[in-house]
GUVEX-571696 format. One record per atom (N, C-alpha, C): residue in three letters; x, y, z. Coordinates in steps of 0.05 Angstrom, whole numbers, plus 32768, in hexadecimal, padded with zeros to 4 digits. Layout:
! GUVEX-571696
ALAXYZ;...
//
This chain:
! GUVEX-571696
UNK866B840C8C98;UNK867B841F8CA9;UNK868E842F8C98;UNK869A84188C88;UNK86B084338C74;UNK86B3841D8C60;UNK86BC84278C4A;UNK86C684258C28;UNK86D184018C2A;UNK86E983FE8C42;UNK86F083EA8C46;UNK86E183D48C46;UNK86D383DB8C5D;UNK86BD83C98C6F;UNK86AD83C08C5C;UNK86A283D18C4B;UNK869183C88C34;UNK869B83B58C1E;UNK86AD83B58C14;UNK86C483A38C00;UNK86C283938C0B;UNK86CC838A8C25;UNK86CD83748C2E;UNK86AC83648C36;UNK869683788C36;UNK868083688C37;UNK867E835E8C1E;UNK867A836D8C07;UNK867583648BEF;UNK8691834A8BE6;UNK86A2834C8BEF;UNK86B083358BE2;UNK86AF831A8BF5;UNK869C83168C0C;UNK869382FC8C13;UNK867F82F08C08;UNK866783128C09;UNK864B83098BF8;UNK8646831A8BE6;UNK863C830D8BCD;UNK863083278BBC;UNK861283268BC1;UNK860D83478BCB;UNK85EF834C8BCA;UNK85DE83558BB4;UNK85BE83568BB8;UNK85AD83558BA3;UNK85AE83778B9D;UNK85B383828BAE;UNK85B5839B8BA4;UNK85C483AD8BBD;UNK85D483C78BB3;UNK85E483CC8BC4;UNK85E283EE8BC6;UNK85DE83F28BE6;UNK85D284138BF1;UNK85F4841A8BF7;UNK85FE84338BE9;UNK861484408BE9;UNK861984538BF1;UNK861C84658C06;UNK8629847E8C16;UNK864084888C02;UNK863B84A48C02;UNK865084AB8BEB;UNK866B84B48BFF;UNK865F84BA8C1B;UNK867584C68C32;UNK867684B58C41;UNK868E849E8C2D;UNK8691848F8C49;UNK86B184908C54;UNK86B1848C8C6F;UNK86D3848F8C6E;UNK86E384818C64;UNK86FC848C8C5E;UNK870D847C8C4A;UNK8701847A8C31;UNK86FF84668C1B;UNK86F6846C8C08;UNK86DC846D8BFB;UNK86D7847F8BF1;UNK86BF848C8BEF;UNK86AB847F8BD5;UNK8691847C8BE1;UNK8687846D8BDA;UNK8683847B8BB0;UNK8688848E8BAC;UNK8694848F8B95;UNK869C847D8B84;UNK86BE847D8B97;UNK86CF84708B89;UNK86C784518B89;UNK86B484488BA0;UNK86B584298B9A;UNK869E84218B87;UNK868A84358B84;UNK8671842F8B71;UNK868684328B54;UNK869D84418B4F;UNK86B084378B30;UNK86BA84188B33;UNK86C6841A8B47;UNK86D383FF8B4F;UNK86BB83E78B49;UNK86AB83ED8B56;UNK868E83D08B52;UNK868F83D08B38;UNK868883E68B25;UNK867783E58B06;UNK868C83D68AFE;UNK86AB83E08AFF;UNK86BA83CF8AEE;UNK86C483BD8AF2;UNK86C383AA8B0F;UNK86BF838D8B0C;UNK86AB837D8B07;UNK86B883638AFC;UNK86A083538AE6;UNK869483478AFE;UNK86A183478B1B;UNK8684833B8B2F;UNK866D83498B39;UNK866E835F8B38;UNK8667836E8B45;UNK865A838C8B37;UNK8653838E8B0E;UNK8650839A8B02;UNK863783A28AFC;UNK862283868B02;UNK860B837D8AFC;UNK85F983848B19;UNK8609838C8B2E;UNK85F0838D8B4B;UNK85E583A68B4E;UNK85CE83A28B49;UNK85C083C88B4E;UNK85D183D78B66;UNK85D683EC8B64;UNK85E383FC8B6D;UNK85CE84168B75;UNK85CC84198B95;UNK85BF84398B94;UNK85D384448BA1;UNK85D6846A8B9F;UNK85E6846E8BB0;UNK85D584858BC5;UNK85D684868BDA;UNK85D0849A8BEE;UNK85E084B28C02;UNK85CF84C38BF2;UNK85F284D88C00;UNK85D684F78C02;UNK85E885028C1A;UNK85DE851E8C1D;UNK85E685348C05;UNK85FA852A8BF1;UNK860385388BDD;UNK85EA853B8BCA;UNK85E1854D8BC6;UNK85C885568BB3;UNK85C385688B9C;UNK85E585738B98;UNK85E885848B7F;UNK85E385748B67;UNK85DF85808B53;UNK85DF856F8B37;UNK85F985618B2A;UNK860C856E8B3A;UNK862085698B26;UNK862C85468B3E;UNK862C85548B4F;UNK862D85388B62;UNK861385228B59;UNK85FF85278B53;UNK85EA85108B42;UNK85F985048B2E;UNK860D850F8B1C;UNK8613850E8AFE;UNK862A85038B0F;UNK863185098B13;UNK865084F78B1F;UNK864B84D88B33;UNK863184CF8B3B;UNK862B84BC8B51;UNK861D84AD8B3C;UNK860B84B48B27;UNK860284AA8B0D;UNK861A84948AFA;UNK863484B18AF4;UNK863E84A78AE2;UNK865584928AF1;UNK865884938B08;UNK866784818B1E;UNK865C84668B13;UNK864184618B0F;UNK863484468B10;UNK8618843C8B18;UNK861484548B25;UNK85FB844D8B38;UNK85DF84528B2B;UNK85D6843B8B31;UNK85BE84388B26;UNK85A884518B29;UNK85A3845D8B44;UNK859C84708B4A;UNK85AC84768B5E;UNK859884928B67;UNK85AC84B08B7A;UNK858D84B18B88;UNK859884B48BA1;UNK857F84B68BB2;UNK859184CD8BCB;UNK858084E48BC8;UNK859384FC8BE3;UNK858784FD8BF2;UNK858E84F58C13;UNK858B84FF8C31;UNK857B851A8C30;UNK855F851C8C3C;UNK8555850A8C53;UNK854184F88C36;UNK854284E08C3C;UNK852F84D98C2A;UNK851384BB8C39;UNK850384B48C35;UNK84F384A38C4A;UNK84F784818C3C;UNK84EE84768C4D;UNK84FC84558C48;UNK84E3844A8C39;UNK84CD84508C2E;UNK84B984508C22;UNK84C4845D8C04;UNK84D3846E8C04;UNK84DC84738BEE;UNK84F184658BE3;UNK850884598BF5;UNK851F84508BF6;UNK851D84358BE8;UNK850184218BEA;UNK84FD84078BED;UNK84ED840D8BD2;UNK84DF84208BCE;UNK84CC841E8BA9;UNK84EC84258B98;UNK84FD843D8B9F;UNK851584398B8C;UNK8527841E8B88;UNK8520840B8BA3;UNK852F83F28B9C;UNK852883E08B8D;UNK850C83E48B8E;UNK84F883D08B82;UNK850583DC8B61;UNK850283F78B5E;UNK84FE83F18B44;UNK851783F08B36;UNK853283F38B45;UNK854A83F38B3C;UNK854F83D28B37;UNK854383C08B48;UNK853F83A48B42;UNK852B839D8B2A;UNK852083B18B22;UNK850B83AA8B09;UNK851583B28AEC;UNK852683BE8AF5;UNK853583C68AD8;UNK854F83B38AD3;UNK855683A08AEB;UNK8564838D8AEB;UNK856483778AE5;UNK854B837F8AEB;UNK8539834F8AE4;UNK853B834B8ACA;UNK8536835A8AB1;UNK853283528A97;UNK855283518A8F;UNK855F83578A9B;UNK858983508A91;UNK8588833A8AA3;UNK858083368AB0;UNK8581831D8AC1;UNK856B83038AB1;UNK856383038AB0;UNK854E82F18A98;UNK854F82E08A79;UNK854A82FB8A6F;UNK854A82FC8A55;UNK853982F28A3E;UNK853A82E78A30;UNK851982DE8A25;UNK852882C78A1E;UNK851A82C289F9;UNK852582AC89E9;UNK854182A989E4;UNK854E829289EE;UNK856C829589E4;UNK856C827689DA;UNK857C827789C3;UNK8582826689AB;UNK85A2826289A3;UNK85A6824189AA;UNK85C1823F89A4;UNK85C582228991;UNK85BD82238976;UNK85BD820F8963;UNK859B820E8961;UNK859481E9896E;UNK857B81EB8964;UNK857481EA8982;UNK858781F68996;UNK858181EA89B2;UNK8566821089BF;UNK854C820E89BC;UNK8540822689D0;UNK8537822689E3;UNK8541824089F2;UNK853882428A12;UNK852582608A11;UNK850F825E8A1E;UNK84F982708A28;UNK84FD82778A3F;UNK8506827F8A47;UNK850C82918A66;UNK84F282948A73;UNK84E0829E8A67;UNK84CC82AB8A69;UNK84A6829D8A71;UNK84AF82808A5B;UNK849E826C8A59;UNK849D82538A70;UNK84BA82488A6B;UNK84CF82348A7F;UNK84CC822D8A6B;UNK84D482298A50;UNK84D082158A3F;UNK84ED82138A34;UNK84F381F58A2A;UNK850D81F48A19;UNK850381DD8A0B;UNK850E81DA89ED;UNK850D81D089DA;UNK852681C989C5;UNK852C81AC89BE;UNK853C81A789B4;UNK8536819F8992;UNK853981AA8983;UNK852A819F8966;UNK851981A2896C;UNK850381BE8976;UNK84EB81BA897A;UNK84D881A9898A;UNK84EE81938998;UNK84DF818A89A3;UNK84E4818C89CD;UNK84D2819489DB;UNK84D0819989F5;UNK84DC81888A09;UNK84EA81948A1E;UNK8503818A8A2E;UNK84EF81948A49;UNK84FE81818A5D;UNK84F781818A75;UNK850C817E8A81;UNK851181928A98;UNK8525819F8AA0;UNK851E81A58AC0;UNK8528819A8AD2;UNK852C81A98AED;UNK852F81C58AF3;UNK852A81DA8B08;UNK852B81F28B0B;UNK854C81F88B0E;UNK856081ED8B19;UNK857781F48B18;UNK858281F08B02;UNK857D81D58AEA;UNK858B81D08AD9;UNK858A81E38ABE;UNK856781F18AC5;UNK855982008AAD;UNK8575821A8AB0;UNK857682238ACC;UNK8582823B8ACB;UNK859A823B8ACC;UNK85AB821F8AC2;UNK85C682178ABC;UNK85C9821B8A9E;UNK85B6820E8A94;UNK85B0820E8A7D;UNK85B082308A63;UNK859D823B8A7C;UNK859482558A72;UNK85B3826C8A6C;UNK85CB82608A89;UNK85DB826D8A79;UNK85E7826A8A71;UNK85ED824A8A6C;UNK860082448A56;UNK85F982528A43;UNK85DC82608A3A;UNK85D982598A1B;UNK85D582758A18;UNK85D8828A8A33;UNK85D582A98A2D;UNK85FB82AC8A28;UNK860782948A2D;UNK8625829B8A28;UNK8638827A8A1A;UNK8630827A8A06;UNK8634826489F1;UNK8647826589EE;UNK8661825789EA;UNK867F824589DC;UNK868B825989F2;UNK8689825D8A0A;UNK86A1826F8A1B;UNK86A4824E8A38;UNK86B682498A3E;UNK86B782478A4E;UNK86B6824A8A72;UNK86A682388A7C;UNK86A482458A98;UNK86A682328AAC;UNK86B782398AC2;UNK86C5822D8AD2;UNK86AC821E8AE5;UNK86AC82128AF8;UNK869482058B08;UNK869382208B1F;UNK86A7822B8B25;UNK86A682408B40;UNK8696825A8B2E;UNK869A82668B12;UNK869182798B0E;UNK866B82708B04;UNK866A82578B01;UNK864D82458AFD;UNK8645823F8B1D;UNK864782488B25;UNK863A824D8B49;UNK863D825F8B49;UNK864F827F8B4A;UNK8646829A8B4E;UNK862982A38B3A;UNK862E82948B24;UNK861E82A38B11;UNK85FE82918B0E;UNK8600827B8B1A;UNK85E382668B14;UNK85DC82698B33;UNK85F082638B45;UNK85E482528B5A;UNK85E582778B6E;UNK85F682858B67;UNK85F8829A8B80;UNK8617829B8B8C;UNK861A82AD8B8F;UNK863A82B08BA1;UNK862C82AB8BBE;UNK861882B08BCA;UNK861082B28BE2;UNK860082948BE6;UNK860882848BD9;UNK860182628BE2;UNK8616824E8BDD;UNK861A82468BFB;UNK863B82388BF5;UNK862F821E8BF7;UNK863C82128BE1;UNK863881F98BD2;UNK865981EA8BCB;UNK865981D78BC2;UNK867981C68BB5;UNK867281C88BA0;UNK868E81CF8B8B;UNK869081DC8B79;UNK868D81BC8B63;UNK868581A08B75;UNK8688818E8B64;UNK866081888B5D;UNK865281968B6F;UNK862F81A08B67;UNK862781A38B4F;UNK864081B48B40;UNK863E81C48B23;UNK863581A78B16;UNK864D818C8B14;UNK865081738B0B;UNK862F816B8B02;UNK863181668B18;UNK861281568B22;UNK85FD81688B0E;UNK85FE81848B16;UNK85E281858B01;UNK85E781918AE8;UNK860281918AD7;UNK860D81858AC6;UNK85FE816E8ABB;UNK8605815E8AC6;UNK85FE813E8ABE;UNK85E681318ABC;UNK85D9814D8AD1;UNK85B581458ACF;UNK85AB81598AB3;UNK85BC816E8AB2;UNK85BB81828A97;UNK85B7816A8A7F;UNK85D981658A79;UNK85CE81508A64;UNK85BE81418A5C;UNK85B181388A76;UNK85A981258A75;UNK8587812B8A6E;UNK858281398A75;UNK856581488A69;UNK856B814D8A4C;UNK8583815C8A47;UNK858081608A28;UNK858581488A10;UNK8589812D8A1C;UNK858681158A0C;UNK85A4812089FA;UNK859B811E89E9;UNK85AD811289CD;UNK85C2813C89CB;UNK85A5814989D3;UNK85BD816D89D4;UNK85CF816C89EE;UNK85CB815B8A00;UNK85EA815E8A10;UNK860181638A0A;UNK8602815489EE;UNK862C815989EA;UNK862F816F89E2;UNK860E818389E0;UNK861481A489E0;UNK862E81A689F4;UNK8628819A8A0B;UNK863681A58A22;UNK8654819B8A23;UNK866881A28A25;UNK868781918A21;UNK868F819C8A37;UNK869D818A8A40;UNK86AD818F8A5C;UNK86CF81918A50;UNK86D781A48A5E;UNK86F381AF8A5B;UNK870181AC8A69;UNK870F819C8A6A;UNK8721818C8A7C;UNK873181A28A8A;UNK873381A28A9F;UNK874181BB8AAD;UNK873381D58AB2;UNK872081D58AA3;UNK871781F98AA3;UNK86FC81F78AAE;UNK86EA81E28AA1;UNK86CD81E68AA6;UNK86BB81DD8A96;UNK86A381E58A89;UNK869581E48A77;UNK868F81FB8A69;UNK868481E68A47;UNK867C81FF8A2F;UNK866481F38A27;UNK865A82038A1D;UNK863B82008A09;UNK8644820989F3;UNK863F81F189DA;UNK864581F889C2;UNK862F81F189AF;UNK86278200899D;UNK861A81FA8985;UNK861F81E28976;UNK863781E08976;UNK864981C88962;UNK864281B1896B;UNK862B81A48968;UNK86288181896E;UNK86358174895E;UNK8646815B896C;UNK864D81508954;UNK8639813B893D;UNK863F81398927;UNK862F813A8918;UNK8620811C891C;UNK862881028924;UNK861780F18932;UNK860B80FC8945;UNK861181068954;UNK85FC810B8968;UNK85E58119895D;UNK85E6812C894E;UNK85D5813F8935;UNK85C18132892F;UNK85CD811C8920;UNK85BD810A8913;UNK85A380FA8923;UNK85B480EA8939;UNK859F80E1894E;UNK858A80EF895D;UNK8596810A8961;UNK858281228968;UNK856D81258953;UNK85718124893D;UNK85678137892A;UNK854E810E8924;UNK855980FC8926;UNK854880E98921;UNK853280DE8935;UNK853A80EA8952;UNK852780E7895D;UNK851380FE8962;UNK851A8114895D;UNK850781278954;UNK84EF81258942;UNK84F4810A8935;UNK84E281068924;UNK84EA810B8907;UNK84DC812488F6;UNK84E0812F88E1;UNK84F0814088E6;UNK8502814788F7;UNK8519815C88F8;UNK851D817188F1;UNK8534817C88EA;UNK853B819988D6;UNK8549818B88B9;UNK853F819C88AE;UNK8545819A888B;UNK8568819B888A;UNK8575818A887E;UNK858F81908882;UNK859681A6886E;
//
């Protein structure tokens, strides 16, 4: 309905992708497609915008606002739904990603495969994709509420003590690379490279022939 109305949808739920009126009353969908790009919740959601505005320079200004694409009135919903599709297809591979490597710990996005010293991990579908971002964002800290917007969804309400649990099933698949994972008393959890060096060792001996020190 207006600029308002919309803020307040997006800050109960974040959606998969978001259709933007550039004339909306009060504040204009403009100004909130700047506002979205430069918050960190809300930077990453495809963005189209739809407006009767069809000059170029209004394109170049609804572009450089944020928006993924510019789609101008009258346009057909056959068209509307292939530009969604593909504004979601230019999004999937930042959303993914391939091989990511943090020590001797690898994850295949792509395969389902993870490997510790080379050797193959078995992993649950929620824990894989707990996993997956610890390790697209290594030694930072992250709280259990921002590990549910970003693993589980802002739009699935869960207890923020869930994170725990598959935590614990995390480690617990990765055997001896769990103490990758350290819990931060007060803040949350980290994924670190830095095993300590017993644990290294035990890793690296049941690997078999290991890595060369």
């Amino acid at each position: 309905m207006d600029g308002e109305t919309a803020q307040r949808e997006l800050d109960a739920v974040l959606p998969d992708v978001i259709l933007l009126d550039w004339m909306l009353p009060g504040v204009s969908g403009l100004s909130l497609a700047k506002r979205w790009r430069s918050d960190p919740r809300t930077k990453s959601v495809p963005l189209l915008m739809l407006t009767a505005r069809s000059d170029e320079a209004d394109r170049v200004n609804g572009l450089d606002a944020g928006a993924d694409d510019y789609i101008s009135k009258p346009f057909s919903t056959k068209e509307l739904l292939a530009r969604i599709r593909a504004v979601l297809r230019r999004r999937a591979p930042e959303q993914m990603g391939g091989v990511v490597t943090v020590g001797d710990l690898v994850l295949d996005a792509s395969t389902y495969r993870v490997t510790l010293n080379q050797q193959p991990l078995k992993l649950g579908p929620t824990e894989f994709k707990l996993l997956h971002y610890f390790m697209q964002h290594p030694e930072r800290v992250h709280s259990r509420a921002q590990l549910l917007d970003k693993v589980w969804g802002d739009h699935v309400f869960i207890e923020e003590r869930t994170v725990d649990v598959h935590v614990k099933r995390l480690r617990e698949a990765l055997g001896p690379g769990g103490a990758m994972i350290e819990t931060v008393r007060g803040a949350g959890y980290r994924l670190t490279a830095q095993v300590p060096a017993a644990v290294a060792s035990r890793s690296g001996a049941a690997a078999g022939t290991g890595a060369a020190a």
